[in-house]
N, C-alpha and C positions, 0 to 999 in steps of 0.2 A: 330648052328653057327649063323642061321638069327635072332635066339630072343638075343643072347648074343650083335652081332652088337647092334642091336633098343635097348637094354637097356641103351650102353652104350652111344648111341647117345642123350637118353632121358637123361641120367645124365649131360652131356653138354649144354643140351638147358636148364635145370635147375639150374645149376651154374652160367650159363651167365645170367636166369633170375634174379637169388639173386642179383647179385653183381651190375646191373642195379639198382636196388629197393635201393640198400646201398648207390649209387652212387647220387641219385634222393632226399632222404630224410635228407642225412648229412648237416650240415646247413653249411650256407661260413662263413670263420672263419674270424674276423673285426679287422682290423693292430690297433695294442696297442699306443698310443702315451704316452710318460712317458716327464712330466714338468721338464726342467732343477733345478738342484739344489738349492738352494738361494745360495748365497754370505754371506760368513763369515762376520758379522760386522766389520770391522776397524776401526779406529782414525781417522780424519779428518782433512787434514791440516790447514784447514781454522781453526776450533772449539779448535783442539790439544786436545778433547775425543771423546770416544767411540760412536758410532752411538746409538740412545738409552737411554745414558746415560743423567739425569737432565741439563739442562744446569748452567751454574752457573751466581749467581745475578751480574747483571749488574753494573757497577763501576759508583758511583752516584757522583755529583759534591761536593767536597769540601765546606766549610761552612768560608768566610774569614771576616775578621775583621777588620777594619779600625778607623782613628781619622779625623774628620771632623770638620770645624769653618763657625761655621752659625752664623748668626749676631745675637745679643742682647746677646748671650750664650758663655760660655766657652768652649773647643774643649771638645766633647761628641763622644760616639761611635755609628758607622755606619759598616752596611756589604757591601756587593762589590758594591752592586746597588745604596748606600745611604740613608737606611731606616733607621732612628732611633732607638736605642734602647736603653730600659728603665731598670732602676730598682726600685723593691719596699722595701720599710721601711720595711712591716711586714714581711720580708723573715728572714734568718737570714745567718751569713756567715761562722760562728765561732762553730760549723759544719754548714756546707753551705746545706740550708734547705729552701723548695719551701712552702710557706705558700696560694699560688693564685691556687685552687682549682673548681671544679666543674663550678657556675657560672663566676664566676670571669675569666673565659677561656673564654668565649665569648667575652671580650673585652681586656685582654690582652694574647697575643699567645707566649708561649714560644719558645725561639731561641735555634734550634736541631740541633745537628750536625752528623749524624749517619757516615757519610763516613771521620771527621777527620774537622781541621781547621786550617785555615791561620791568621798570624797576622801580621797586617802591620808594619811599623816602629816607634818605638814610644811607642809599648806596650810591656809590659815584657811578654816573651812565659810562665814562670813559674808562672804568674799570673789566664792563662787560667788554670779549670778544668771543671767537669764536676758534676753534681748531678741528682741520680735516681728518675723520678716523681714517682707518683704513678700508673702510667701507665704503667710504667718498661721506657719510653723515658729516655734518656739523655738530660739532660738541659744545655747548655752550662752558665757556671762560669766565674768571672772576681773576683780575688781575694777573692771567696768564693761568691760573689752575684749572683745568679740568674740571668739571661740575658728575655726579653720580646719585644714584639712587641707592637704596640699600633695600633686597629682595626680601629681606624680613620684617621690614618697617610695615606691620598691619596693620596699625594705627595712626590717625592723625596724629601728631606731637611725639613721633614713638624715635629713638635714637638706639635702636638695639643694636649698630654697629659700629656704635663708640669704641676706639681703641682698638678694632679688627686686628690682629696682626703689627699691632705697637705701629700700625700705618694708616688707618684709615677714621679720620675724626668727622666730626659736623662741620662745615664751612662755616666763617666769620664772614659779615660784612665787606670786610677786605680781602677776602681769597684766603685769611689763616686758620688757622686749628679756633673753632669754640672750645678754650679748656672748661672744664668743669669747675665749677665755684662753689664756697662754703655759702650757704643761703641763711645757717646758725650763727645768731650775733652771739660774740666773743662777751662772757661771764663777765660782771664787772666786778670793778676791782675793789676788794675792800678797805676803809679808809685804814691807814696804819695809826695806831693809837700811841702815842710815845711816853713812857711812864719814865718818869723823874726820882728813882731814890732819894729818902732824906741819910745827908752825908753829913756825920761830924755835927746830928745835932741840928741839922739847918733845913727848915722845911724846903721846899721845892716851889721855885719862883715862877706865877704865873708871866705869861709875854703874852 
């Protein structure tokens, strides 16, 4: 009976020693933190697309047309600011065809219209069109002409490339040459006085 006790007691103080030693070496286990979800992309009411999505090109100003009367000249065409514009002889209109290439860019800049065009009053809508450079740009047209800029024009109202080359004048309202006009009224004329000699005697008869 005394060994049966002591063995049993030795079995207790060895189980309590295990479960100590289990107890000692288990490591502590480290609270998990999990990141909320994202957010489904929506529409934006400000943008009216997708979050993400390209935004779309911005809405460029308008390209408008106008008729202007500068002195010495006949009314010519100007954009909204009042710059000049030209056309050239060696273009053609009849297919409406850009002949001012490469160098020739450097000193006159074609008139582009990419977002569309306004015309003032005075000019026919169905007169504007448009012609492909070779760049793929849009040229803007005035009954088949070519539209330009002129690189020395500093000035508002300035036409310093009148007569470039016996080729290149201010645009008319209708796509033609603004020629140059006398703005000096013509001297007037003095009345002729018609004197009557007396003849043989005979005074001189009033009528």
């Amino acid at each position: 009976m005394r060994t049966s006790r002591f063995l049993a007691a030795l079995g207790g103080v060895v189980a309590a020693a295990s479960l100590s030693a289990c107890s000692l070496s288990a490591p502590k286990a480290e609270p998990v933190f999990h990141a909320p979800a994202s957010p489904t992309p929506t529409a934006s009411a400000e943008s009216g697309e997708a979050a993400g999505a390209e935004a779309p090109a911005t809405t460029g100003i308008r390209q408008v047309l106008k008729i202007a009367q500068l002195a010495g000249l006949a009314p010519l065409l100007v954009n909204a600011k009042g710059r000049t514009i030209y056309r050239f002889d060696g273009d053609s209109n009849d297919p409406p065809a850009t002949a001012c290439v490469e160098d020739c860019l450097k000193t006159w800049q074609p008139v582009l219209a990419p977002n569309g065009v306004e015309v003032d009053a005075g000019i026919e809508e169905d007169l504007v069109g448009t012609v492909e450079r070779p760049d793929g740009n849009k040229q803007l047209t005035l009954n088949g002409w070519p539209m330009y800029y002129f690189h020395e024009d500093l000035s508002l109202g300035q036409t310093a490339g009148y007569g470039t080359g016996d080729a290149w004048f201010p645009m008319s309202p209708t796509g033609g040459r603004a020629e140059k006009v006398n703005d000096d009224p013509a001297p007037a004329k003095k009345p002729q006085v018609l004197r009557i000699a007396e003849v043989d005697g005979l005074s001189p008869r009033s009528w």
